[in-house]
Each structure stands twice: as C-alpha cells, then as structure tokens.
VMD Tcl script that draws the C-alpha trace (Angstrom):
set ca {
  {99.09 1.24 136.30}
  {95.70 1.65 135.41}
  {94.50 1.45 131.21}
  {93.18 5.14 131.43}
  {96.13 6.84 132.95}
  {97.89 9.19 130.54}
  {101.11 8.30 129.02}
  {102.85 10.76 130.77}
  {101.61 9.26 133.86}
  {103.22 5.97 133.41}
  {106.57 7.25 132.41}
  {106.61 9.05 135.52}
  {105.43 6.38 137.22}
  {108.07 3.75 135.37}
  {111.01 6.49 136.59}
  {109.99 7.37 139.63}
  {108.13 4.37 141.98}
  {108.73 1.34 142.96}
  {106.42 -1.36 142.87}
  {104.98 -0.94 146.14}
  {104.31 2.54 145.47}
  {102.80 1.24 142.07}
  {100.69 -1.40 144.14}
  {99.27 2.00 146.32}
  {98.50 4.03 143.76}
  {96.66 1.61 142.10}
  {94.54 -0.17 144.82}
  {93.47 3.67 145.86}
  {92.55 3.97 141.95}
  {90.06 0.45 142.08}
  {88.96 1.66 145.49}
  {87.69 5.58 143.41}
  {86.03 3.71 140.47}
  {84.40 0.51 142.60}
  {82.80 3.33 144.91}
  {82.93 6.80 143.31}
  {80.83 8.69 145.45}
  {82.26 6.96 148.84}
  {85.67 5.86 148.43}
  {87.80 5.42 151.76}
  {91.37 6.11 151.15}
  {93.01 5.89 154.48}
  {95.27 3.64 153.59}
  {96.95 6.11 150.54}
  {97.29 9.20 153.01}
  {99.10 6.46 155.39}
  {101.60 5.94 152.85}
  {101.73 10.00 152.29}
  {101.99 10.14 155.86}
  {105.38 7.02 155.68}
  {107.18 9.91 153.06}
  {107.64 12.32 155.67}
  {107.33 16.12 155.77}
  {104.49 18.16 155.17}
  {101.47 16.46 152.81}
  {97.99 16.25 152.21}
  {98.11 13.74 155.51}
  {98.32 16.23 157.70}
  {96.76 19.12 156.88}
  {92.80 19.64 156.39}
  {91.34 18.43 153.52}
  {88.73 21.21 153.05}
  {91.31 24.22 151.65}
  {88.84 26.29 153.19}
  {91.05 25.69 157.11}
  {94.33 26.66 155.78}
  {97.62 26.01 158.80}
  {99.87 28.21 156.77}
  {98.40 31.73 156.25}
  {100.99 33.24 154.47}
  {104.91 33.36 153.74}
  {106.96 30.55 152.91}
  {104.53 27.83 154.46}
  {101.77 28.84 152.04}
  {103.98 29.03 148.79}
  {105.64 25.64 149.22}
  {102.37 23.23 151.15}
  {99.39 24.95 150.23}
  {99.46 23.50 146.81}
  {99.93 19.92 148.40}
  {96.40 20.93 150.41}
  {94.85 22.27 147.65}
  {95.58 18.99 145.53}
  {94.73 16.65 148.53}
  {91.53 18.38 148.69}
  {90.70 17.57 145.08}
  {91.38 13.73 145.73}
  {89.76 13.32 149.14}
  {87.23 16.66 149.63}
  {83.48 15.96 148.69}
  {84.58 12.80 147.14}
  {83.96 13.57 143.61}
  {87.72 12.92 142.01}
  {85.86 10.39 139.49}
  {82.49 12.15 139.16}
  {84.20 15.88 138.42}
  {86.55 15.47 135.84}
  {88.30 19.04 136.31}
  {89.70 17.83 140.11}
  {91.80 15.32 138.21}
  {93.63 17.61 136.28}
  {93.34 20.23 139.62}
  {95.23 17.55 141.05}
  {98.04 17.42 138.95}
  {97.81 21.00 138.40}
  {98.43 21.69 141.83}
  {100.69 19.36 142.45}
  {103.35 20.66 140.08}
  {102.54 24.02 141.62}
  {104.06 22.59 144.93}
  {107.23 21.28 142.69}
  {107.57 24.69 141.02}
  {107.69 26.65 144.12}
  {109.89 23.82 145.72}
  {112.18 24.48 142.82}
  {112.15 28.30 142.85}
  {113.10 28.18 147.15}
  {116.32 25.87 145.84}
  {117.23 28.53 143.60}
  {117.21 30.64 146.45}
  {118.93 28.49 148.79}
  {122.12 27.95 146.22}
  {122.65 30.90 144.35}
  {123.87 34.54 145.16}
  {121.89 37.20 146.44}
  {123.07 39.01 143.86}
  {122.34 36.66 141.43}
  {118.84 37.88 139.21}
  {117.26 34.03 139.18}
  {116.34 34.62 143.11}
  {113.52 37.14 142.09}
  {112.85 35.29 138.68}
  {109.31 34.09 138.12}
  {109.95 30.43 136.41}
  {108.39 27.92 135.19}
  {109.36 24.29 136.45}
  {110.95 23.56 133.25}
  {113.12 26.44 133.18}
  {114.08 26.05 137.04}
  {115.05 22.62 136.67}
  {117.46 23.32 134.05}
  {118.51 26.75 135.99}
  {119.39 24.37 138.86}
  {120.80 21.09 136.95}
  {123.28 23.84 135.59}
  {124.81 24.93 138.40}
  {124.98 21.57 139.96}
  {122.16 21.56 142.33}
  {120.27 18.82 140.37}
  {122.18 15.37 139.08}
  {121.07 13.87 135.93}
  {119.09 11.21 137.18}
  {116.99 13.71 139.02}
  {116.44 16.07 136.25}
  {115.13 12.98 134.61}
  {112.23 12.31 137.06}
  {111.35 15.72 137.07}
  {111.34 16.33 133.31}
  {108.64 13.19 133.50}
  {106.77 15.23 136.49}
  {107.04 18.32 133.86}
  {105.75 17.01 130.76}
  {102.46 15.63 133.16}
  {102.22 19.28 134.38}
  {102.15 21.15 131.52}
  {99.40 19.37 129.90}
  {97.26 20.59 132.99}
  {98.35 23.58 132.30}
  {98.05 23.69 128.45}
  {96.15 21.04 126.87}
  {92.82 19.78 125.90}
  {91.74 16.58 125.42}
  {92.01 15.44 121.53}
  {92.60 12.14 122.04}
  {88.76 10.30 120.66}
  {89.18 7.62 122.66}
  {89.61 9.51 125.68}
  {86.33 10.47 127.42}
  {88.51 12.85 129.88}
  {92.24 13.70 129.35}
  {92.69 13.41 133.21}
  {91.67 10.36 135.05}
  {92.04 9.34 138.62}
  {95.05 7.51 138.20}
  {96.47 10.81 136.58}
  {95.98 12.62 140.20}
  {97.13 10.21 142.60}
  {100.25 9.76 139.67}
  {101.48 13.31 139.95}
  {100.86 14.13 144.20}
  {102.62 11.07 144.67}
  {105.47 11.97 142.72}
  {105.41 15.43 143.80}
  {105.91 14.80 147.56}
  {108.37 12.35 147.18}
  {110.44 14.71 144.92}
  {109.93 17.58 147.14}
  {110.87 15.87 150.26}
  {114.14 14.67 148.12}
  {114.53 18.27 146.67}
  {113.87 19.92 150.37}
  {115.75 17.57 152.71}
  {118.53 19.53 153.37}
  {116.68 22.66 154.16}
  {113.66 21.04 156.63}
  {115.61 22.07 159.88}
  {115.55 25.90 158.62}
  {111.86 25.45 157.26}
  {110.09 24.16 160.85}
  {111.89 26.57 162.26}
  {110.53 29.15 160.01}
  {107.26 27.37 160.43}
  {107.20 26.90 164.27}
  {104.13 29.07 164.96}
  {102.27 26.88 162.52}
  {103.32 23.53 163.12}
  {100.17 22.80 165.87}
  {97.89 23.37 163.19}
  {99.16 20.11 161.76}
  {97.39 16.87 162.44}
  {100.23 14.09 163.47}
  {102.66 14.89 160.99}
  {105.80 12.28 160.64}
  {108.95 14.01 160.55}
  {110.96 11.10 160.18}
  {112.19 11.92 156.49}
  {113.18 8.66 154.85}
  {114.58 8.30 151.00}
  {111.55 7.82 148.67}
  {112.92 7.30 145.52}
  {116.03 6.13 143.33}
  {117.99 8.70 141.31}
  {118.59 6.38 137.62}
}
mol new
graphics top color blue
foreach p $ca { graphics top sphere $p radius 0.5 }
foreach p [lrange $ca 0 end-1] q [lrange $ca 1 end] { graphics top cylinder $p $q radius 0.2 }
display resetview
C-alpha cells in the first residue's frame, strides 16, 4: 500500500484484500502518479470487471450517459458510476484533489444504499427500518442484529465506514498531509465497495436483473459470473 494512503485505507485494505488485490491497487496507483495527466488503467477495470455484477467496468465513465434512469438501478449503481468517473473521467484523480475523496465518497454511497435494500429484503413490511433513512453505520448494526450480517463482515464494513465518514466529515489537519485524500485512498474504498456489495447482494442478483432487464443493453460487456471476492475473518 502506498506511503500516502490514509490509515483508514490500509486497515481496510489489511481486512479486506488479498495480496493480489493489494498488487492491483497499487500498480494502478504508480501508473496515476508516473503519468498524472494520461494514466491507462485498463488493466484495474479488468479486475472490476473479474468481481462480477454491475461496476464502473461496464457502465460509461462520463456520469453524464447514465444506463439506469431511475428506481432501484440508480440508487444501488449510480454511485459506483459516479465514483468510476472520478478515477478514470478527464483523468485528473491526482491533479484534482476533491475526486479522491468524491471517490470514496461515492463509493460508500453505493454501500449505504446496498445496505438500506438488505434491510428491505429481510425485515417485515411492517417493520419501520424499511422506510428509515440510515446512515451506513447505523444499517450495519440494524442488520448484524437481526442476523443478516456475521461478525467478520461487520468487521470489514466498520473499516469501509470509518474511510467513509471522513469524506463525509473531515478536513485535513494532519501537517504532513498535503491532501487528506490521495489516489490510493480512491481506488482503496471502490475496490472494497464492489467486492462487499457483490458479497452483500449475491443472493438477491436474480430478482435485481430482472428488475433491471430494460436496462441491462445499456451495459458494456458486463460479467455476470459472480465469484467470492473476499474472506469473512
């Protein structure tokens, strides 16, 4: 992991990725600072692409063309676009220091509404949570209470959550800091937020591309093949 990235960032990291995850979010980190204005990722969105489900991969990087227009597409995957578009769009993740913390900002949007949709999907219709408005903190405990979540994966997303509020909240105080949110920070947190969500979502992807069906050509190549991206400690 890369000297600048933010504590929180390599604690997530630590829990979450393996080594050759590690190795990929790294080499795409040399490849933004060796060319800053020109960097070619290709090789990162392939290994988005090797998670499975709907990412940054597939869907254009200008926000601009959105595939989902509205309902349950937009609230789960346009947050994914939106933070793929802050790495890859215009190429300026290193030069604009506000689309590193985008980045991470909008990937923990995508993890928040991932987690509100489970409350959904496992509690009563009755029950008031369904309509809540919650954070990510408050809906992971919500759902490691009523069993939904096992303690290992409350774990990695506590890590994701402490990286995400500091997008949300905090300013850089650290003097030896020239930004609070570097590169490494970005590719950190969308990483970890599509493998969790494809973990978190798994169960439900039948009932969401059928929900999505009049959207899904809109996609470029998208890899359905869902495989398990990451160990629960």
């Amino acid at each position: 992991m890369d000297h600048e990235a933010l504590p929180e960032s390599i604690e997530l990291s630590d829990c979450l990725l393996n080594s050759e995850q590690k190795e990929i979010i790294e080499r795409a980190t040399k490849e933004i600072y060796d060319k800053p204005d020109a960097y070619e990722l290709d090789f990162f969105w392939k290994f988005d692409s090797s998670i499975g489900g709907i990412g940054g991969y597939c869907m254009p990087f200008n926000p601009v063309v959105n595939p989902f227009p509205g309902g349950i597409g937009r609230t789960l995957f346009r947050p994914l676009q939106y933070a793929a578009g802050d790495i890859e769009c215009n190429k300026d993740l290193w030069n604009n220091y506000r689309s590193a913390r985008s980045a991470v900002n909008d990937s923990g949007q995508h993890l928040e509404a991932v987690a509100e949709y489970l409350i959904t999907r496992t509690t009563s219709i009755l029950n008031p949570a369904r309509v809540k408005k919650s954070m990510l903190g408050k809906s992971i405990h919500y759902l490691a209470k009523n069993g939904t979540l096992s303690s290992g994966r409350v774990e990695q997303l506590e890590h994701f959550t402490r990286l995400y509020n500091k997008s949300k909240h905090e300013v850089n105080q650290d003097e030896e800091r020239e930004r609070q949110f570097y590169p490494s920070d970005a590719l950190v947190s969308y990483i970890s937020a599509r493998i969790l969500g494809v973990e978190l979502l798994k169960p439900y992807y039948p009932d969401l591309l059928k929900a999505l069906k009049p959207y899904l050509s809109r996609l470029h190549n998208p890899n359905w093949n869902i495989q398990s991206n990451s160990d629960e400690h």
